[in-house]
N, C-alpha and C positions, 0 to 999 in steps of 0.2 A: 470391808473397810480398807483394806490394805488391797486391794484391786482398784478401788475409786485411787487414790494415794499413789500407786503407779499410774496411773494413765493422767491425774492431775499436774502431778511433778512435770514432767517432759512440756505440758501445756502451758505450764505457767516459765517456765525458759524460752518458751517460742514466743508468747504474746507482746515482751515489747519489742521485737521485729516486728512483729504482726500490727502490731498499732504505729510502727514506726512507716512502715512500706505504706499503709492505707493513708495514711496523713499525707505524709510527702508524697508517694509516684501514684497509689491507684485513684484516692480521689482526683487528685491533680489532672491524670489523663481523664478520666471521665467527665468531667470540669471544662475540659479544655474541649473535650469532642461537641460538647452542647454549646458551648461558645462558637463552635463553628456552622453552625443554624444562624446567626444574630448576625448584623452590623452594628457596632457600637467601639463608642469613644475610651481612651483611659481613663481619660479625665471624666467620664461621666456615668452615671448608673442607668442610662436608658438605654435598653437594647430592644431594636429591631429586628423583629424574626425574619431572615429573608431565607428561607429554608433550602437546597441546593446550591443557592445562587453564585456561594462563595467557591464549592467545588468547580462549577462551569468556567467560573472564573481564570481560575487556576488553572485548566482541561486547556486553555487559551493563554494563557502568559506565557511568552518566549524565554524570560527571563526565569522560570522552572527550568526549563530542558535546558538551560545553561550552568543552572546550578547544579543541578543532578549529576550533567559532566563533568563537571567539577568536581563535584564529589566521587564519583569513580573515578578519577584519574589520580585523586590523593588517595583513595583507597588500594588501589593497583598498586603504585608506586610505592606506598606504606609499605606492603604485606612482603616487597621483596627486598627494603630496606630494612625497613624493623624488624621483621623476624628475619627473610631469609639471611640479611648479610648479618643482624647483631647472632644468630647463631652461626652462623661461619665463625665471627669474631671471640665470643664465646669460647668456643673450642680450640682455637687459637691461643686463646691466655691461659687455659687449662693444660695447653703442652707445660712437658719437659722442662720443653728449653725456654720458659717465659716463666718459670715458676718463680725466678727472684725478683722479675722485672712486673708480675702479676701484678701486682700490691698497688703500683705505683699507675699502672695504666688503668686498672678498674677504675680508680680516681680519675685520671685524667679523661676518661670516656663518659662518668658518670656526672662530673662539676656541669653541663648544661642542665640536666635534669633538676639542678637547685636552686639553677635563675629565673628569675624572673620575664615572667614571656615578654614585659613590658620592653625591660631591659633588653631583652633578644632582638626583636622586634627595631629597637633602637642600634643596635648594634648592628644587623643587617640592611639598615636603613644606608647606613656611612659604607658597605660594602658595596650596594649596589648604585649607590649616586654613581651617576653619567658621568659625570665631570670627573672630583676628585676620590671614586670608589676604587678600594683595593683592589674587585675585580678584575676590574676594565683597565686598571693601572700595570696588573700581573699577563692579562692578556697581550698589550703591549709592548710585556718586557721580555714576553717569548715571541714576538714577530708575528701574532692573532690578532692584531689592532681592527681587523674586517668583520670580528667576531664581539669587539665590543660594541655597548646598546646599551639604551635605558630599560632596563632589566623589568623594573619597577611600573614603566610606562610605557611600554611595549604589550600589546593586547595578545600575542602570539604566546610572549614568554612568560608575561605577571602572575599569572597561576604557581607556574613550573620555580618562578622564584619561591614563591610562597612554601609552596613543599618541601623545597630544601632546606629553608629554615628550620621547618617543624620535623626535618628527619635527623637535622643535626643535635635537636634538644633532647630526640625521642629516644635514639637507638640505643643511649647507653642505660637506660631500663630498662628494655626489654633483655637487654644482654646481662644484664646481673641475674635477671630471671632465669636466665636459661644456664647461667654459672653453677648459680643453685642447683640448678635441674642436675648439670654434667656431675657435679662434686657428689651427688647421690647413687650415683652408676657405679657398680659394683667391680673393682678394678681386676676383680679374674676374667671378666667377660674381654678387657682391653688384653691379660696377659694372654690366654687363650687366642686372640687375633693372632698375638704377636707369635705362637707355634704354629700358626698356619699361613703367616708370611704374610701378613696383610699390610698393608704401608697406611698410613698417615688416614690417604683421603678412603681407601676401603673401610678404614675402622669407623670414617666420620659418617660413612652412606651405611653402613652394615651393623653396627655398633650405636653410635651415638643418636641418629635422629632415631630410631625405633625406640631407644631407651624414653626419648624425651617428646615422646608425642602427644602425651597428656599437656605437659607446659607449651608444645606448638600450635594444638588446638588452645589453649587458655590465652596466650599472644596476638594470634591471629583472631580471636572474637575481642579482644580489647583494642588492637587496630583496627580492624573493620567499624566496631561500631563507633568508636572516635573518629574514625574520619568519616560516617557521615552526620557527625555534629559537631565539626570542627566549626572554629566561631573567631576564634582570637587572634590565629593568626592573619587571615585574612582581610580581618576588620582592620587590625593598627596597623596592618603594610598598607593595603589597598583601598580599605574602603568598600571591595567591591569591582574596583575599578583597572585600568582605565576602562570606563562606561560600566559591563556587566561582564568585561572577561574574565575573573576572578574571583565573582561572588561564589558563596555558597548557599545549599540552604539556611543555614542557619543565619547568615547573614541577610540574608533575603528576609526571612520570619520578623527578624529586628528591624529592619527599616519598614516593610509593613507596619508593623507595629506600633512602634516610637516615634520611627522619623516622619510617617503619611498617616498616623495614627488611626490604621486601620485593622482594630484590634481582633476584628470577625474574620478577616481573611489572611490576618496572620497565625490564629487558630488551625485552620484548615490549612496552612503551611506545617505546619507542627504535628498536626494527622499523619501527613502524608511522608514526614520523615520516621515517625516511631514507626510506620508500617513497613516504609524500607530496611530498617533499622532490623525490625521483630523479623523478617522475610529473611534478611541475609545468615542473621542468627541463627532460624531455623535450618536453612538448606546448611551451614556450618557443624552445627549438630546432627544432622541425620549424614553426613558424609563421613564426620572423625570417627564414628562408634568410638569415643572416645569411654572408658568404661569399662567395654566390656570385652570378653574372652574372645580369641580367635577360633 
């Protein structure tokens, strides 16, 4: 009785995760995999079995290998922003010499993380207008006026705008993260540096990132897989646009979907991200050994 009673206890804490994850993400993905066999409408309950057809589809859209680039170029850019530099930053507000002035810049690093992407989005809008943008107004007023563009409408650069927006909102989360992480490191390991003459940046490569490699593997799998389902900010900057130099997939999925209301081969858009998505996680995982003993 009291053996049934232990093994029931621990089962019945797990079940409403268990019945939460099966609702929301596992049927959902399984759902969605058989939806990509069909062509069909939103607006309609008749589905069309066309059985690969959507994959081949897909095997052929130029506008995948655009977004996919995309998406690894926000992901690139992410993982040296968001982690590497807000852990620079990090360790940085954890000195010494920033101990009074901490308080005040955690705040001021972490106030984008509270707005609203709508609001950012809009905000970065008035930065980048061609005309009267702060940008191209600041460019100007250092003697780079060759250097200003329509940032926005520029098919070279409208990605690369997009990402700075979302690195300006992102990095000061991740860097509270890794605040945390620093303030848990045990300060004889820093005083023992300091008898064997270590300076600043040897404590930061010798010391601190080894301490904090559990929260650098947890950073870097919450940017990676965010940015290959980034959605928001690309939508309310671009659209996508100009033409397809900025989309992403997920952006891609939605207008399949809603706006050419092809709800079968936006399915099979959505496959084909949770598998890049599961792939990168993985090879993430099997490199950190995050875990386990040396």
């Amino acid at each position: 009785m009291l053996r049934k009673r232990s093994i029931l206890i621990p089962v019945l804490f797990l079940l409403p995760s268990i019945v939460f994850l099966t609702t929301f993400v596992y049927f959902p993905l399984v759902q969605n995999f058989y939806n990509s066999f069909f062509d069909f409408s939103v607006f309609s309950q008749e589905k069309t079995f066309v059985g690969f057809e959507n994959f081949k589809n897909l095997i052929g859209d130029k506008v995948v290998l655009t977004a996919i680039g995309n998406n690894f170029k926000y992901m690139i850019i992410s993982v040296i922003l968001q982690v590497g530099f807000a852990l620079v930053l990090a360790y940085i507000l954890e000195d010494k010499i920033f101990r009074k002035a901490a308080p005040i810049l955690r705040v001021i690093y972490f106030m984008p993380v509270m707005v609203s992407i709508s609001v950012i989005a809009l905000l970065f809008g008035f930065i980048y207008n061609p005309q009267m943008g702060i940008l191209n107004s600041f460019l100007e007023l250092i003697g780079l006026e060759e250097w200003a563009k329509p940032w926005l409408g520029n098919s070279s650069t409208a990605i690369y705008a997009v990402i700075a927006m979302s690195q300006w909102q992102s990095i000061g989360f991740i860097m509270m993260l890794f605040i945390v992480a620093i303030q848990k490191i045990p300060q004889e390991l820093y005083e023992a540096a300091d008898i064997d003459g270590a300076g600043k940046i040897r404590k930061f490569i010798s010391v601190t990132v080894p301490q904090v490699r559990e929260t650098i593997f947890v950073n870097t799998l919450i940017t990676v897989t965010g940015s290959m389902l980034v959605f928001n900010e690309p939508y309310i900057l671009t659209n996508g646009g100009p033409g397809f130099s900025s989309i992403t997939m997920s952006v891609h999925m939605y207008q399949q979907g809603f706006v050419k209301d092809n709800m079968g081969y936006a399915s099979t858009i959505a496959i084909v991200i949770f598998m890049i998505t599961a792939m990168l996680a993985v090879i993430q995982i099997r490199l950190s050994r995050t875990g386990k003993g040396d």
